[in-house]
C-alpha positions as CSV (number, residue, x, y, z in Angstrom):
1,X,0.0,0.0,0.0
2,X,1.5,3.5,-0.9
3,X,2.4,5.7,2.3
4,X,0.2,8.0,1.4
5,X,-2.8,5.4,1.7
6,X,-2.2,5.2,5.3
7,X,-2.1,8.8,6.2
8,X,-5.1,10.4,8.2
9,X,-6.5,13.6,7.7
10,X,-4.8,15.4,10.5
11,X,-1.6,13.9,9.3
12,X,-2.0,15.4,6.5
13,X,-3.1,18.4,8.3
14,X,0.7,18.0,10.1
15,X,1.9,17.9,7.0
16,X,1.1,20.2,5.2
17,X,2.1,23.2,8.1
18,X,4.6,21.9,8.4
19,X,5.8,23.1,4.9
20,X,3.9,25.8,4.5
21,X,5.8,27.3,7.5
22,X,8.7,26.2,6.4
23,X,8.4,27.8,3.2
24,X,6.5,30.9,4.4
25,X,7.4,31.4,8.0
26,X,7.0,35.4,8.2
27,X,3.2,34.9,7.4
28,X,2.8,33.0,10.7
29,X,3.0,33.4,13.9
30,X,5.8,32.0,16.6
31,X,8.4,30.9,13.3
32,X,11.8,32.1,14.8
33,X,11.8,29.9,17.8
34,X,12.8,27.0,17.2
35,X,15.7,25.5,14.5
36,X,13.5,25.5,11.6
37,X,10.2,27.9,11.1
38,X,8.0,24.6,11.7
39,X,8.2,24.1,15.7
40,X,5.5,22.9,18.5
41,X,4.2,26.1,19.1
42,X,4.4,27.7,15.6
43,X,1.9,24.4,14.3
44,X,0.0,24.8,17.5
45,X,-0.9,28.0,16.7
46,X,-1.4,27.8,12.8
47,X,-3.5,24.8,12.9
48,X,-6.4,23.6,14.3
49,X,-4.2,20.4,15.9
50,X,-4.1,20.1,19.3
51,X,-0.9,19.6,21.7
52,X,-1.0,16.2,21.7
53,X,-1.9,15.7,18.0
54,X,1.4,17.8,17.0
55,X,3.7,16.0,19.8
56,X,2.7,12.8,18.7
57,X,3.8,13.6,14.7
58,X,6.7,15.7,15.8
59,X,8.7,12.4,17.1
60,X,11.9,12.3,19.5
61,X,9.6,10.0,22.0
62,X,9.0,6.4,22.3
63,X,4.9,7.5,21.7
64,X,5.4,8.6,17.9
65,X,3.7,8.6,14.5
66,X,7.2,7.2,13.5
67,X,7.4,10.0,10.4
68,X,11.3,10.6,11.9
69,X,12.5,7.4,11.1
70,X,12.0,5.0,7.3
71,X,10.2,1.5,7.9
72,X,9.6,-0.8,5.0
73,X,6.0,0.7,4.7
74,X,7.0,4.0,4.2
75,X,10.6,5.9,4.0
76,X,11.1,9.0,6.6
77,X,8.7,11.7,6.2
78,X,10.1,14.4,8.0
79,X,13.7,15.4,9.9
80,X,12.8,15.9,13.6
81,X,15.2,18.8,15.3
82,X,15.3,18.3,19.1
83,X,14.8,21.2,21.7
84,X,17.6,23.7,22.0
85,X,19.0,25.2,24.9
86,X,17.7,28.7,26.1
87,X,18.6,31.8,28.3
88,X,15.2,30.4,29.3
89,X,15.3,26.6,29.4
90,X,14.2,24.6,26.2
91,X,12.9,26.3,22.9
92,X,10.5,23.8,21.0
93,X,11.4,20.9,19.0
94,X,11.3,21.6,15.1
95,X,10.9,19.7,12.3
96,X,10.9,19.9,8.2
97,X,9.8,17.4,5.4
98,X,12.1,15.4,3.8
99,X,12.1,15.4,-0.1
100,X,10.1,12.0,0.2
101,X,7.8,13.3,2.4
102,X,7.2,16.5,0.2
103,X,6.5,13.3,-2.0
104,X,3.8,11.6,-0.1
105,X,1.8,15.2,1.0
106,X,1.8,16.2,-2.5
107,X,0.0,12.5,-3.4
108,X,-2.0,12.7,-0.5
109,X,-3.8,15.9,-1.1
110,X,-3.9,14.7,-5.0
111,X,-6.1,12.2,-3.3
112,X,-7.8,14.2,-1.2
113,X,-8.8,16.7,-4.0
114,X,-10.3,13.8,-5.6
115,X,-12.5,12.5,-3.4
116,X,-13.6,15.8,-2.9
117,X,-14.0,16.1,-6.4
118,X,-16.1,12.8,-6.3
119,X,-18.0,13.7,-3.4
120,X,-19.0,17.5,-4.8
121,X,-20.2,15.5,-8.3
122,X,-22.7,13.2,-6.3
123,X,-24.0,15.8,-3.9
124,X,-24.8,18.1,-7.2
125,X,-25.8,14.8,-8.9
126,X,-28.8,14.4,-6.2
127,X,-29.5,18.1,-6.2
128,X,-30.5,18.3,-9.4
């Protein structure tokens, strides 16, 4: 089965913030604390994921999506950064998508798109 196949919709979700802040951190908020623009916080508060929905994709802990690491169903998705020291403790972890994982999201949302597509033709279908 293609990664892609077994990716949820808040995975994709993940994603997909994660490189769009990547790509355009200075149009969101919290970008320039962490090692790359696509940190904890900065997804946090650019998405509609909640804390444990972003830790749990973000890897670095025994309790992971397992997107950090390549497995024989799927290669590694993204490059997990781990915290960095602070005048103020931690800063957050960060992450970015690997080129095969700019792979898969791109497939996924093809996929997406066309059940979407599917879905808006039989609604208009039984409308008319």
């Amino acid at each position: 089965m293609p990664a892609q196949n077994n990716l949820t919709l808040t995975d994709i979700e993940f994603l997909r913030a994660v490189e769009e802040l990547n790509n355009n951190p200075k149009k969101h908020w919290d970008t320039d604390i962490g090692e790359m623009p696509a940190n904890t916080t900065s997804i946090r508060k650019n998405t509609d994921l909640t804390q444990e929905q972003v830790k749990y994709r973000m890897g670095g802990n025994g309790n992971s999506r397992g997107f950090e690491t390549e497995t024989e169903e799927r290669p590694q998705i993204i490059i997990s950064h781990s915290a960095k020291p602070t005048d103020k403790g931690f800063g957050p972890r960060s992450v970015e998508l690997t080129s095969e994982g700019q792979e898969i999201l791109k497939k996924a949302e093809e996929t997406v798109s066309k059940i979407t597509n599917v879905t808006r033709v039989i609604n208009e279908t039984k409308n008319m």
